[in-house]
C-alpha positions as CSV (number, residue, x, y, z in Angstrom):
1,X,-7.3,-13.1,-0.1
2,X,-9.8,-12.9,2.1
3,X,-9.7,-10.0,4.5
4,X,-9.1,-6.5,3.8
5,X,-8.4,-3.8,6.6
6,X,-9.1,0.3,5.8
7,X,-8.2,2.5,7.9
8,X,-10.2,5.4,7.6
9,X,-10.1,9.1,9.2
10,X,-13.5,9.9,6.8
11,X,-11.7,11.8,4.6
12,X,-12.2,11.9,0.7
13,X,-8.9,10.1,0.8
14,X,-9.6,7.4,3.1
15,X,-13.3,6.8,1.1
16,X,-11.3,6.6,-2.0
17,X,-9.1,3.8,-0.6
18,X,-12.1,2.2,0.5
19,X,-14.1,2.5,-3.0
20,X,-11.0,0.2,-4.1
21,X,-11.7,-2.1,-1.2
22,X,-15.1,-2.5,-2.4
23,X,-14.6,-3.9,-5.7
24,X,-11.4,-5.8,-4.7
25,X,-14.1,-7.5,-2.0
26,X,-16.8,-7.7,-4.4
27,X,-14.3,-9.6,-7.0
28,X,-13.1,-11.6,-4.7
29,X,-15.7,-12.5,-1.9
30,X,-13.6,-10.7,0.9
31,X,-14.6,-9.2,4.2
32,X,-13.9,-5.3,5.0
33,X,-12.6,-4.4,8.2
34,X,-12.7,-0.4,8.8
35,X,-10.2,1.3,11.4
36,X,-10.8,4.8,12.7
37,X,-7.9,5.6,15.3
38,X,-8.6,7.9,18.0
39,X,-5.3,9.8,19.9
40,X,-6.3,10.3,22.8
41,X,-3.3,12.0,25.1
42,X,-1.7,9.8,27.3
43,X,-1.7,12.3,30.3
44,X,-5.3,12.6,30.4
45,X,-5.6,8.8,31.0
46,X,-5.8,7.5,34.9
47,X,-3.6,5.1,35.3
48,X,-6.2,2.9,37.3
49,X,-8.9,3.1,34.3
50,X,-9.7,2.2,30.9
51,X,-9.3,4.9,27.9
52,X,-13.6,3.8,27.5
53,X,-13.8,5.4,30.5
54,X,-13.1,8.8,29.5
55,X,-15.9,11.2,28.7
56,X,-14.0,12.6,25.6
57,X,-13.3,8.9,24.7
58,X,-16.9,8.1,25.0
59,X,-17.8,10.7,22.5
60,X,-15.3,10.3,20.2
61,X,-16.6,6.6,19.9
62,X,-20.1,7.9,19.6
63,X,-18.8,10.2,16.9
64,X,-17.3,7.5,15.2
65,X,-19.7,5.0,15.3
66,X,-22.4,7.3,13.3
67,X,-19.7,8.3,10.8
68,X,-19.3,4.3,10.1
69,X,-22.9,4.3,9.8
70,X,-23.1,6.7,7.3
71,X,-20.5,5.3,5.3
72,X,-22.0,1.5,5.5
73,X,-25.1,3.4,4.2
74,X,-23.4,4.2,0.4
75,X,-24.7,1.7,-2.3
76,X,-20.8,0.9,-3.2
77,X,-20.6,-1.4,0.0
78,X,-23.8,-3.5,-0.3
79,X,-23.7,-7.1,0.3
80,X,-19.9,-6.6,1.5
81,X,-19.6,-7.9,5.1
82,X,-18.1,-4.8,7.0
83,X,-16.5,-5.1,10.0
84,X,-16.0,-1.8,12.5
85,X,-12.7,-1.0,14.7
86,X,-11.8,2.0,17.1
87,X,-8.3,2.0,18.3
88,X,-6.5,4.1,21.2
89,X,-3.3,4.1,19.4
90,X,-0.9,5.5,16.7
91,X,-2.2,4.5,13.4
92,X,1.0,1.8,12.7
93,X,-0.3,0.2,16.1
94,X,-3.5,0.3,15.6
95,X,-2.8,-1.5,12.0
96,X,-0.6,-3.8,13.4
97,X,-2.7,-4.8,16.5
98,X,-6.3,-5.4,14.1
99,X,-3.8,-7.2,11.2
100,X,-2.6,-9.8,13.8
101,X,-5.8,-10.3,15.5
102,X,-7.9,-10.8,12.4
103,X,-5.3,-12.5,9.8
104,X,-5.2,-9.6,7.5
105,X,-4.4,-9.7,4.4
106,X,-4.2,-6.4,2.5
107,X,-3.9,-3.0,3.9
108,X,-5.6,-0.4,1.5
109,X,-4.6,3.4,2.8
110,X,-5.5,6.2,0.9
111,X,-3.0,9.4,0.8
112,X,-3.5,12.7,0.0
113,X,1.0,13.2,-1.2
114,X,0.9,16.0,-4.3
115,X,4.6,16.1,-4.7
116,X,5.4,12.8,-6.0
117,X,5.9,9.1,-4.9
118,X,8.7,10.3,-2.0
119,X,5.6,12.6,-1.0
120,X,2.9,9.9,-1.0
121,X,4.8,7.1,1.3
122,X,7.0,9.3,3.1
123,X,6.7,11.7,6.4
124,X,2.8,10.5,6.8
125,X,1.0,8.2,8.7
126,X,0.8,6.0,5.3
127,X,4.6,6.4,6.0
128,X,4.3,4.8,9.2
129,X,1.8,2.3,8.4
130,X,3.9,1.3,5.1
131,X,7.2,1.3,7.1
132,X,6.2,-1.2,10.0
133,X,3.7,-3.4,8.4
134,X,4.3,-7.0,7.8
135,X,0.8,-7.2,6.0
136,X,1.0,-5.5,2.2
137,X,0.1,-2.2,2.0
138,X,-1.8,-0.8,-1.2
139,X,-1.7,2.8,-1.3
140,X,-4.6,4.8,-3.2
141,X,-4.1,8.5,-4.4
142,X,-7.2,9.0,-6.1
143,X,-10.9,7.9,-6.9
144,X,-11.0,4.9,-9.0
145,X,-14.0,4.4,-10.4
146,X,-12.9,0.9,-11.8
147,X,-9.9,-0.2,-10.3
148,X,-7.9,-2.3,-12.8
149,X,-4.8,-4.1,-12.4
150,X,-4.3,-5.7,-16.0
151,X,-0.2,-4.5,-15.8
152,X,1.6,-5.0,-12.3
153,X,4.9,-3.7,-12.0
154,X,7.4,-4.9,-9.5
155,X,10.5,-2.9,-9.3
156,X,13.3,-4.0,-7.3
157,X,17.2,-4.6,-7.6
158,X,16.4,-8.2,-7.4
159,X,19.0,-9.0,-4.5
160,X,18.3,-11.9,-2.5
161,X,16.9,-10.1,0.5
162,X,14.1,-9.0,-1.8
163,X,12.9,-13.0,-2.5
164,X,10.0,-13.1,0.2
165,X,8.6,-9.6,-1.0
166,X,8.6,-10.6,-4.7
167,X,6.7,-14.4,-3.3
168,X,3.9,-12.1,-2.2
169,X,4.0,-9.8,-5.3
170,X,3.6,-12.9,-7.5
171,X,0.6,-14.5,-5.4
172,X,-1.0,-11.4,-5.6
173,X,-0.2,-11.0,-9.0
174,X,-2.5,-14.1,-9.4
175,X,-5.1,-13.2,-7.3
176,X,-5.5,-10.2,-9.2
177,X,-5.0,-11.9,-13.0
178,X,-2.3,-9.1,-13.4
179,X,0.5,-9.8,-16.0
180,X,3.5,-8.5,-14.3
181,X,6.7,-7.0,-15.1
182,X,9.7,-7.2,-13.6
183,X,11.5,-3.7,-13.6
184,X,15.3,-2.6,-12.9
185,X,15.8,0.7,-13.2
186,X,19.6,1.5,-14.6
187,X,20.9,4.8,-13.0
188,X,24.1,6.5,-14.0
189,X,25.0,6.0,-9.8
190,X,24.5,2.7,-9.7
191,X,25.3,1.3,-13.4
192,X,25.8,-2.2,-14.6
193,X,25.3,-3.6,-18.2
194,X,22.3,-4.7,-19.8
195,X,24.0,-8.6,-19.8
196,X,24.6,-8.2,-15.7
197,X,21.0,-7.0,-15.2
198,X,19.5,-10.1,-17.3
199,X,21.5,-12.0,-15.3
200,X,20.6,-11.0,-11.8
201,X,17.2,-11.0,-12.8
202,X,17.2,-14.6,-14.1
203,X,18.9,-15.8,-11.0
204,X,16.5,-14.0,-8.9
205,X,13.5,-15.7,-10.8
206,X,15.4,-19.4,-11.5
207,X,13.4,-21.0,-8.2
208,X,10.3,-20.2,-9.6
209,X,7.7,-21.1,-12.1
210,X,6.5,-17.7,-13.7
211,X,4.0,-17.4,-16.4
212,X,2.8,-13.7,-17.5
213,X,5.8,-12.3,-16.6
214,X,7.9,-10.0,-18.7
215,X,11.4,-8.5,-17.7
216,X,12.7,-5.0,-18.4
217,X,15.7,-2.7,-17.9
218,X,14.8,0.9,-18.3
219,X,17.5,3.5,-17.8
220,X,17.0,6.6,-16.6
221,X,18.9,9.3,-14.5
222,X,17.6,8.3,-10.9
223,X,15.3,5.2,-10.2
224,X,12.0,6.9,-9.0
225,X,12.2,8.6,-12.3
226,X,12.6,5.3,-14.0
227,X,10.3,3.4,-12.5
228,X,7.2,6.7,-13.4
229,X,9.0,6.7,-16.8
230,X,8.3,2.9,-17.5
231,X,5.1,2.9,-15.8
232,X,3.8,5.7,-18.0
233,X,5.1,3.7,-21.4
234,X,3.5,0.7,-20.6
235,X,0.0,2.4,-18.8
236,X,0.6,0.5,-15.4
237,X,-2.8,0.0,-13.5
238,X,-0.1,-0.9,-10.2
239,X,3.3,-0.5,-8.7
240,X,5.1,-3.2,-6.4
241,X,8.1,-2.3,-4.1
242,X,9.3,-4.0,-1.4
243,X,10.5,-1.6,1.9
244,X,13.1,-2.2,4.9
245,X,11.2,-1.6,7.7
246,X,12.5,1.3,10.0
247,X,14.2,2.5,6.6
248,X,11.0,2.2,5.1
249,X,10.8,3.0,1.1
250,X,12.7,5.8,0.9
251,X,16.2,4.1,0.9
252,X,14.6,3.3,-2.4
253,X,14.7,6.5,-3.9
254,X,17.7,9.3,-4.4
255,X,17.6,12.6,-5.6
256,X,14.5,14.9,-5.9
257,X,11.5,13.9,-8.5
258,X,10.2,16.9,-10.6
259,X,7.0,18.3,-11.1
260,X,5.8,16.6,-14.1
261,X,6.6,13.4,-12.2
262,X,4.1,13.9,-9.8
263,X,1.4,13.9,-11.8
264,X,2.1,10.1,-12.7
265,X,2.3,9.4,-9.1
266,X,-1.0,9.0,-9.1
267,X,-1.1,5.0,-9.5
268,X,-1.6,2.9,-6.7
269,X,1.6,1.6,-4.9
270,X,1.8,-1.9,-3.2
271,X,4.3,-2.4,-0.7
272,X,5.9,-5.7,0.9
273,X,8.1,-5.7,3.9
274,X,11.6,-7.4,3.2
């Protein structure tokens, strides 16, 4: 890992993401690139000029360009090489266009969701960004003064189609010194015994040579309640999922999560694109 992109809106959300970014970059000698997107209307733009060429483009990019400098100024980003991107474009676009030009390889987002994992990844632009992404997306809730990621927890139903997502989980797993734990959650809806889930779940792992790994099956009544449930018992430090693209994570998750499940929403969230 050696390049990791923010996007920022210089919010206390956005900062928080990038106060993770710091000490990921510091760890692990990486470059920061920051992204401020600026939606500019399409019907103000002359079709025979450049969106640079608009005056409320020009200070919008002035605007932005003294908001980067004040946050390269904080002592958190010293000696971090910082790189600085304006786009024209809806955040995913914008993502997707800087990820592909510069080899990206983390997305770190921050999200201000109060009502739960559904509520963090879903109906946002960290929605979006999560959805369309081919480049793993870590998504921050909170300040984290040290950002730890001693227990990793990848949850998935361990179906074929989920292989490439779990590739990336593990190398990142290792990047990060995490032991990880492989998580099916058991739902009423979707039952199978304890003897099929060990067996899926060895298939699913039989190609590969995993160290640090343990292997759970937690029931519960619906799987986002599981998967808080198990991360609470075993203090997580991360969550791993993979998504389906334009289904994004939410074909993940049924049912509605309740209030005391939000407040474990709060750890970070790592997605990989199936």
């Amino acid at each position: 890992m050696k390049k990791i992109l923010v996007p920022t809106d210089f919010s206390v959300q956005a900062e928080n993401a990038l106060k993770v970014a710091a000490q990921l970059a510091k760890k692990h000698k990486c470059e920061i690139y920051l992204l401020h997107i600026l939606e500019i209307p399409m019907r103000q733009v002359d079709p025979m000029s450049s969106y640079t060429s608009l005056p409320e483009a020009v200070y919008f990019m002035k605007l932005a360009h003294k908001q980067f400098e004040e946050l390269r100024a904080n002592s958190y980003l010293k000696n971090i090489k910082i790189h600085e991107h304006v786009e024209f474009q809806e955040i995913f676009k914008g993502v997707f266009h800087v990820c592909k030009k510069h080899d990206i390889d983390l997305v770190i987002m921050g999200s201000n969701g109060a009502d739960g994992l559904r509520e963090m990844l879903v109906g946002s632009n960290t929605e979006k960004v999560v959805r369309t992404s081919e480049t793993p997306v870590m998504v921050i809730k909170n300040e984290h003064k040290t950002f730890k990621t001693k227990n990793f927890v990848f949850a998935s139903d361990f179906k074929e189609e989920s292989l490439g997502a779990f590739k990336k989980a593990m190398t990142f797993a290792e990047i990060f010194g995490s032991k990880i734990h492989l998580l099916m959650v058991n739902t009423p809806i979707d039952f199978m015994t304890t003897a099929e889930a060990e067996d899926r779940i060895q298939n699913f792992i039989k190609p590969f040579k995993l160290s640090n790994v343990s292997i759970h099956i937690y029931s519960d009544m619906t799987v986002e309640r599981g998967i808080m449930n198990f991360c609470k018992s075993i203090d997580a430090d991360l969550i791993g999922m993979s998504t389906h693209g334009r289904q994004g994570i939410s074909h993940f998750f049924n049912g509605s999560i309740s209030e005391d499940l939000a407040n474990h929403a709060k750890r970070p969230v790592i997605t990989f694109k199936i």
